[in-house]
C-alpha angles and dihedrals in degrees: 000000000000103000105026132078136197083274095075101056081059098053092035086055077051103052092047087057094047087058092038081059105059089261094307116172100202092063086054089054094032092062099033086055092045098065099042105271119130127180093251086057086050091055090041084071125108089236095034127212117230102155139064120226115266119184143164128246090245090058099055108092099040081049093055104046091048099055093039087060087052091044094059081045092053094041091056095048096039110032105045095259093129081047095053097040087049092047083052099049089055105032095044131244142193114228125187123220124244088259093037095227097112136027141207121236124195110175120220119269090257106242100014100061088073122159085248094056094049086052096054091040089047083057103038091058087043098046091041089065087045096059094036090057084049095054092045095052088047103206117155137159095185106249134115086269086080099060106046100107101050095055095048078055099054093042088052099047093054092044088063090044086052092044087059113031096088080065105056091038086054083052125210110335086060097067092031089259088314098121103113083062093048087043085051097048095054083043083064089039094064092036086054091043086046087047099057091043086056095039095047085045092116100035079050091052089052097043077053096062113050088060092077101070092075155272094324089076094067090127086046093050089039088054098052084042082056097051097043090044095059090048087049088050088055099047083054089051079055106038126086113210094021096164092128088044107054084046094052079045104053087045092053086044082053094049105039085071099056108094093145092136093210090065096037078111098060087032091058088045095044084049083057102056091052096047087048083055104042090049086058094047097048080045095055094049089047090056095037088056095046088054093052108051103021104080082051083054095044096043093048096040084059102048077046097054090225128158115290088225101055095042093052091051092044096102089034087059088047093048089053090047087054118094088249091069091070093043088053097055086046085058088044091048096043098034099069095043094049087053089049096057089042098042088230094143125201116339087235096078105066091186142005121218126196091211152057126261129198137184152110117279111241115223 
């Protein structure tokens, strides 16, 4: 999950037609286009496409095989199946066998499988394909409009986690020693919450910039604030010890109130200072993770006598896979633009003079 996109299930889908074809390359475009994916959008990526697949006969099952496993791997990352499998294992379900003869039951978690709790699941599986077709189509005019969506998903996501946290924090006797299935269930809640930041990533670039035309973007500005503020919220459900985090929180809650066009100044300095702070703080847990479990990675690697490269990545994998990772590429995506509409210029220069200045330096 760390290094694929939405994207992927798409060009995965692509490549499968392209074998189930007899290697035609016109399946491959013709899926790919349908769903919104040109070949300028596959050389905008980091890691850009140039090339189309070309393959042998002789390549062709191992190949399929291969990619329909991962698939099945990106599906379930991508497209809320691991929502959707986590919602039915606490709320219950009846599933027939192949033949029909038999079925699976799996009771409701008493007290967490509320009617409440099925509403906001039911949305959050509907709304997650919404965003995700938004995203894929990739039509944007840069106002708050975009990224609507987006932020009814994430409310709704941390609403559910809210909805069950008293529950996980009681432990087992509240849910009758169902608490792996209601753990599970917050785990795909923040996957789901990590997969619609990463997802919304270009409609919130183009929400960015056009703050940077002025004050009179202050819903423009309050709408990428929203959306920050609800992946820094569920950075804090996910964080021990969050106290840096709840206080950067409660000041973007502040400041994502305030439209009053004549402070959209203060209220875009004001923007700065928390996201300086947040970045330090998301700084500080990366490094305290990677202290923690990197001499484990690096003592066992060795007893192992595995690659040195793997091995030395191995905290800086888990960090990206961590709910922080999204909110850091929303703070990349809004901080340059912020700076831009207040003339701040790059943090490396903590101040500008006008003159010159001469001396002798002092030991």
């Amino acid at each position: 999950h760390n290094n694929t996109s939405p994207d992927d299930v798409v060009i995965c889908e692509a490549l499968l037609a392209y074998l189930d074809s007899g290697l035609n390359i016109k399946a491959y475009w013709e899926h790919l286009e349908s769903n919104g994916i040109t070949k300028e959008r596959l050389l905008s990526y980091d890691r850009a496409i140039h090339n189309e697949p070309k393959f042998n006969e002789g390549q062709v099952p191992g190949l399929k095989k291969d990619l329909t496993d991962y698939l099945q791997t990106l599906r379930a990352v991508h497209c809320g199946t691991d929502l959707a499998s986590a919602a039915g294992n606490v709320l219950g379900y009846d599933e027939p066998d192949m033949k029909r003869k038999k079925s699976t039951s799996v009771a409701p978690v008493p007290n967490v499988a509320t009617k409440e709790l099925r509403l906001l699941l039911a949305s959050a599986l509907y709304l997650q394909q919404r965003v995700q077709e938004e995203a894929r189509v990739g039509k944007a005019d840069g106002t708050p409009k975009d990224l609507e969506s987006t932020r009814a998903l994430l409310q709704i996501l941390l609403h559910a986690r809210h909805n069950i946290r008293p529950f996980i924090v009681e432990g087992g006797h509240a849910c009758d020693g169902r608490l792996p299935d209601v753990v599970f269930l917050d785990l795909a809640l923040e996957g789901a919450t990590r997969t619609a930041l990463e997802a919304s990533l270009s409609l919130l670039r183009g929400v960015a910039s056009s703050i940077q035309e002025g004050p009179s973007k202050a819903a423009e500005l309050g709408a990428l604030l929203s959306v920050m503020a609800m992946a820094l919220e569920g950075v804090t459900l996910s964080s021990y010890p969050n106290d840096d985090l709840v206080s950067c929180l409660k000041s973007l809650n502040t400041l994502e109130g305030m439209n009053d066009p004549s402070a959209q100044k203060d209220r875009g300095m004001q923007c700065l200072a928390v996201v300086e702070k947040l970045k330090r703080a998301l700084s500080q847990q990366a490094l305290e993770l990677t202290a923690m479990l990197q001499p484990t990675a690096s003592h066992l690697g060795g007893i192992m006598n595995l690659p040195g490269g793997p091995v030395g990545g191995f905290s800086e994998e888990v960090v990206r896979g961590t709910p922080a990772a999204p909110l850091s590429q929303v703070v990349g995506v809004t901080e340059p633009s912020l700076r831009r509409m207040l003339g701040a210029g790059d943090w490396l220069l903590v101040s500008r003079g006008s003159e010159d200045t001469a001396g002798s330096v002092q030991g």
